[in-house]
C-alpha positions as CSV (number, residue, x, y, z in Angstrom):
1,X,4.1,13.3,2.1
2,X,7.3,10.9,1.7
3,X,10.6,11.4,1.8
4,X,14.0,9.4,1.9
5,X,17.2,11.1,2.6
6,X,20.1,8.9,2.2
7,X,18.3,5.8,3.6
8,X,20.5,2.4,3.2
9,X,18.9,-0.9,4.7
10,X,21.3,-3.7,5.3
11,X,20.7,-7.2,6.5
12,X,22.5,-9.2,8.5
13,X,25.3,-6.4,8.6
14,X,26.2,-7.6,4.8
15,X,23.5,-7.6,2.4
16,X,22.5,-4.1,1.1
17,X,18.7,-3.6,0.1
18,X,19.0,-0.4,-0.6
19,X,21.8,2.0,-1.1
20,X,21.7,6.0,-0.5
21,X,18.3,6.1,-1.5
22,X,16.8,10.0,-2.3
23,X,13.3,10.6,-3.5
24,X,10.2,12.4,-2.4
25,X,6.4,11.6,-3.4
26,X,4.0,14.9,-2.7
27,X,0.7,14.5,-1.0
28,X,-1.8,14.0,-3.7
29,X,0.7,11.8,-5.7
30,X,0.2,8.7,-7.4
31,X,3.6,6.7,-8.3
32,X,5.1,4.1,-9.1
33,X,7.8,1.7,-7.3
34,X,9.3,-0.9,-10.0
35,X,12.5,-2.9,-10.5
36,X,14.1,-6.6,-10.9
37,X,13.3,-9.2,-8.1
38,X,15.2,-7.9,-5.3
39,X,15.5,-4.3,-6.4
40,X,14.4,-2.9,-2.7
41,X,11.1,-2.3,-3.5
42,X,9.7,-4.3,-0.4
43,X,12.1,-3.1,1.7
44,X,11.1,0.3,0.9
45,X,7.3,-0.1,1.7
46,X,8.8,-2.2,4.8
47,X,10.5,1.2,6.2
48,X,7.2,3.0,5.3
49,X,5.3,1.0,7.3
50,X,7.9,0.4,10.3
51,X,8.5,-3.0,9.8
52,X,12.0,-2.5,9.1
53,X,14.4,0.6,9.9
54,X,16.8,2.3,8.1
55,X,20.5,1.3,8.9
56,X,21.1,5.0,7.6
57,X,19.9,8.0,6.2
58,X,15.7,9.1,7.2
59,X,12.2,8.1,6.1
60,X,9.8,10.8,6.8
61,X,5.9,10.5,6.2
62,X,3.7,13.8,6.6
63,X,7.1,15.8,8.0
64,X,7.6,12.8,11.0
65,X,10.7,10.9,11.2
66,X,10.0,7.6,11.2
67,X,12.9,6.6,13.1
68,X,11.3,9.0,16.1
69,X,8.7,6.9,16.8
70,X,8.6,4.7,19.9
71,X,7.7,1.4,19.5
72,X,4.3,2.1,21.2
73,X,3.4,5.1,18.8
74,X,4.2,2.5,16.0
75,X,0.5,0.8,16.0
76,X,-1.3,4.2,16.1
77,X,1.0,5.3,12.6
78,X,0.4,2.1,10.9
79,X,-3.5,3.1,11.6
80,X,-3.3,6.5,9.5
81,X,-2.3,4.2,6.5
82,X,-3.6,1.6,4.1
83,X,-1.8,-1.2,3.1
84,X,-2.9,-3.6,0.4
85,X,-1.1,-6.6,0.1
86,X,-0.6,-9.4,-3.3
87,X,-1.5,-12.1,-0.9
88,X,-4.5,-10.3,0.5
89,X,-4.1,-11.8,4.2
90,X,-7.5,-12.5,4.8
91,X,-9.2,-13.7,7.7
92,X,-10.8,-17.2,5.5
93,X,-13.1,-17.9,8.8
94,X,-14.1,-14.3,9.0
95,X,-16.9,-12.7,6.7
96,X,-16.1,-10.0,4.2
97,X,-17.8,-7.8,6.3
98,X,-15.3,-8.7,9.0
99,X,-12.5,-8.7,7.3
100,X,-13.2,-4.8,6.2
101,X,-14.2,-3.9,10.1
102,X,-11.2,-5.6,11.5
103,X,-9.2,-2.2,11.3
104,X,-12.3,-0.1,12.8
105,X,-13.0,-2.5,15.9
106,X,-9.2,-2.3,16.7
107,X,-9.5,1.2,16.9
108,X,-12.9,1.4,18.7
109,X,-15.6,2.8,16.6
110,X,-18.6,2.8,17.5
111,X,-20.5,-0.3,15.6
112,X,-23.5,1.8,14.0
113,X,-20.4,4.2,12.7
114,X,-17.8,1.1,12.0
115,X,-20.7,-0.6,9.5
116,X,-21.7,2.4,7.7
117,X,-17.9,3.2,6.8
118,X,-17.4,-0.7,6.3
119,X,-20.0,-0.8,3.4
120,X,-19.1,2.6,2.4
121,X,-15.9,0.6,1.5
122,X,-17.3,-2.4,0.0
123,X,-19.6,0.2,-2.3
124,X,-16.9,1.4,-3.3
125,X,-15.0,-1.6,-4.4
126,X,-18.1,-2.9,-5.9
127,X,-18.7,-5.4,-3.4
128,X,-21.7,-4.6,-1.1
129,X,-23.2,-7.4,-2.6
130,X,-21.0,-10.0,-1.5
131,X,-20.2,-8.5,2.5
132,X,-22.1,-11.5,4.0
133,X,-19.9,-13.9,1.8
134,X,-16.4,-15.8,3.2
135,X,-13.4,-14.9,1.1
136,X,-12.7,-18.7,0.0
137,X,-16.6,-17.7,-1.9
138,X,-14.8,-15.1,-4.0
139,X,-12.6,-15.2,-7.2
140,X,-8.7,-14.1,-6.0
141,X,-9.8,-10.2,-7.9
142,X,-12.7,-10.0,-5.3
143,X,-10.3,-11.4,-2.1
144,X,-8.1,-8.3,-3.6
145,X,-11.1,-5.7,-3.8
146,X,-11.7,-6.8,-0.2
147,X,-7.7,-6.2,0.6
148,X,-8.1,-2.7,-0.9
149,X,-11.8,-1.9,0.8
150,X,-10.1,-3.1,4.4
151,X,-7.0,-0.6,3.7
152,X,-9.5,2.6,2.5
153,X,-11.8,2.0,5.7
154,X,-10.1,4.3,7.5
155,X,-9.9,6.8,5.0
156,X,-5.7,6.8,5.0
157,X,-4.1,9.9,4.0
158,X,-1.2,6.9,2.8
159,X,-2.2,4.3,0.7
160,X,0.5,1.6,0.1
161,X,0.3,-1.6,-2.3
162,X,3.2,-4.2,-2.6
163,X,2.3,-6.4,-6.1
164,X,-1.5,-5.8,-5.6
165,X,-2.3,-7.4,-8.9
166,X,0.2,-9.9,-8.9
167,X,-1.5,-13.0,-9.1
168,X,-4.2,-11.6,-11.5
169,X,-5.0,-11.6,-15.6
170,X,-4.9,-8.3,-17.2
171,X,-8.2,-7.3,-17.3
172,X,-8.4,-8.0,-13.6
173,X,-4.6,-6.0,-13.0
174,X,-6.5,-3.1,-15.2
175,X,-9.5,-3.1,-12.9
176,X,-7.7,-3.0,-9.4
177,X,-5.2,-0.2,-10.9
178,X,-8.5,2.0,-11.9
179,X,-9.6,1.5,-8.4
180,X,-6.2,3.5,-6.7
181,X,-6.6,5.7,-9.2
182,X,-10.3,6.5,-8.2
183,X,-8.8,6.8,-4.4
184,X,-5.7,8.7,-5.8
185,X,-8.4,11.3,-7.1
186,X,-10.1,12.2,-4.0
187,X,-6.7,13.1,-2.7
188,X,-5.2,10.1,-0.9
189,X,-1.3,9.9,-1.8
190,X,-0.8,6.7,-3.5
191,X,2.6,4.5,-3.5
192,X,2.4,0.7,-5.4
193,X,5.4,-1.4,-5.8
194,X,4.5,-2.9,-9.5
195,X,6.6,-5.3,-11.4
196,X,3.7,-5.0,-14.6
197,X,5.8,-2.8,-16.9
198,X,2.8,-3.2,-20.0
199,X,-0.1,-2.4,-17.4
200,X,2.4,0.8,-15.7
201,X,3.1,2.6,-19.0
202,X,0.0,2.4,-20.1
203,X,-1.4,4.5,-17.1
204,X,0.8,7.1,-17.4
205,X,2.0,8.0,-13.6
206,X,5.4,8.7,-12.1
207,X,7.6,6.0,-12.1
208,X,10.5,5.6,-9.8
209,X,12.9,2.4,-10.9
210,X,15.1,0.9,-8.7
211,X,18.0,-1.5,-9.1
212,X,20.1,-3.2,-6.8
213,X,18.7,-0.9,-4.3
214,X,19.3,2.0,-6.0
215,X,17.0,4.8,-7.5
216,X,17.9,4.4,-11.4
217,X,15.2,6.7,-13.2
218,X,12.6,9.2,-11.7
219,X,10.2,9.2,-14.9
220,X,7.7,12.1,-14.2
221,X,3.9,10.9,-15.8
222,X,3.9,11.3,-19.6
């Protein structure tokens, strides 16, 4: 589902993010992406998601080079992922049912089709409840279910997570971790940049470790 060959990101033609970086995630996969502040693990989702590109070496996703794609085909890929984000990047003046449909009505689905998938989503996250709500109404773990609910709409064969329980107390870190794993088992391919050591080993999934933008450790799942 992913690979890097080689890939190195430099920027500003001196600082090196990542150096020779090799590793490949199957479809079906669930791993992990940890390291120090400033390891290269946002740069790698940043390639994935075609916000940066490589300086060298290839990033392929589903057997496509990323580097292939034209800068007008780039919207349409970044619609056959999910991205979850630590900061959640909300819409605060936009319901939660909004904020979940954004991704549908920017594609054009049909509205009858768009809400059933939208609280399909919410259901799923636990959140049905709340979809007439504004995210300033809800605790930062709910503003976080909705992230994740708005990134599974579509049904992404890609899911992607930088920090997603970053900003959240263990029990709350536990919960949103159960909830890519309950995506990860219906077959979605699941990459999440983690800096949570504790809450990582106790899940017991591969673990790639990076350090100064280098791949240190591929630790297969215990």
């Amino acid at each position: 589902m992913i690979t890097f060959e080689h890939v190195g990101k430099r920027y500003g033609g001196r600082f090196e993010a990542i150096a020779d970086l090799n590793f490949s995630i199957e479809r079906g996969e669930m791993v992990f992406l940890t390291g120090h502040s400033g390891a290269g693990k946002s740069s790698v989702l940043k390639l994935l998601t075609c916000l940066e590109r490589p300086s060298r070496g290839r990033v392929l996703v589903a057997g496509r080079d990323l580097a292939s794609l034209s800068a007008g085909q780039v919207p349409f890929y970044r619609r056959q992922i999910g991205v979850v984000f630590q900061d959640h990047q909300l819409l605060f003046d936009r319901s939660v049912f909004d904020n979940v449909a954004l991704p549908l009505l920017i594609q054009g689905v049909p509205p009858l089709d768009a809400a059933r998938r939208v609280r399909a989503a919410l259901d799923k996250v636990g959140l049905l409840h709340r979809e007439r709500a504004l995210p300033i109404e809800l605790s930062g773990g709910e503003q976080q279910r909705v992230g994740i609910a708005r990134a599974v709409v579509n049904k992404p064969a890609l899911l992607l997570a930088d920090e997603p329980t970053g900003n959240l107390d263990p029990q709350l870190s536990a919960d949103i971790m159960r909830l890519f794993e309950d995506f990860n088992r219906i077959g979605t391919t699941v990459l999440l940049a983690s800096h949570d050591l504790a809450l990582i080993a106790r899940l017991r999934h591969r673990i790639l470790r990076l350090r100064e933008g280098r791949l240190i450790a591929d630790e297969e799942a215990a």
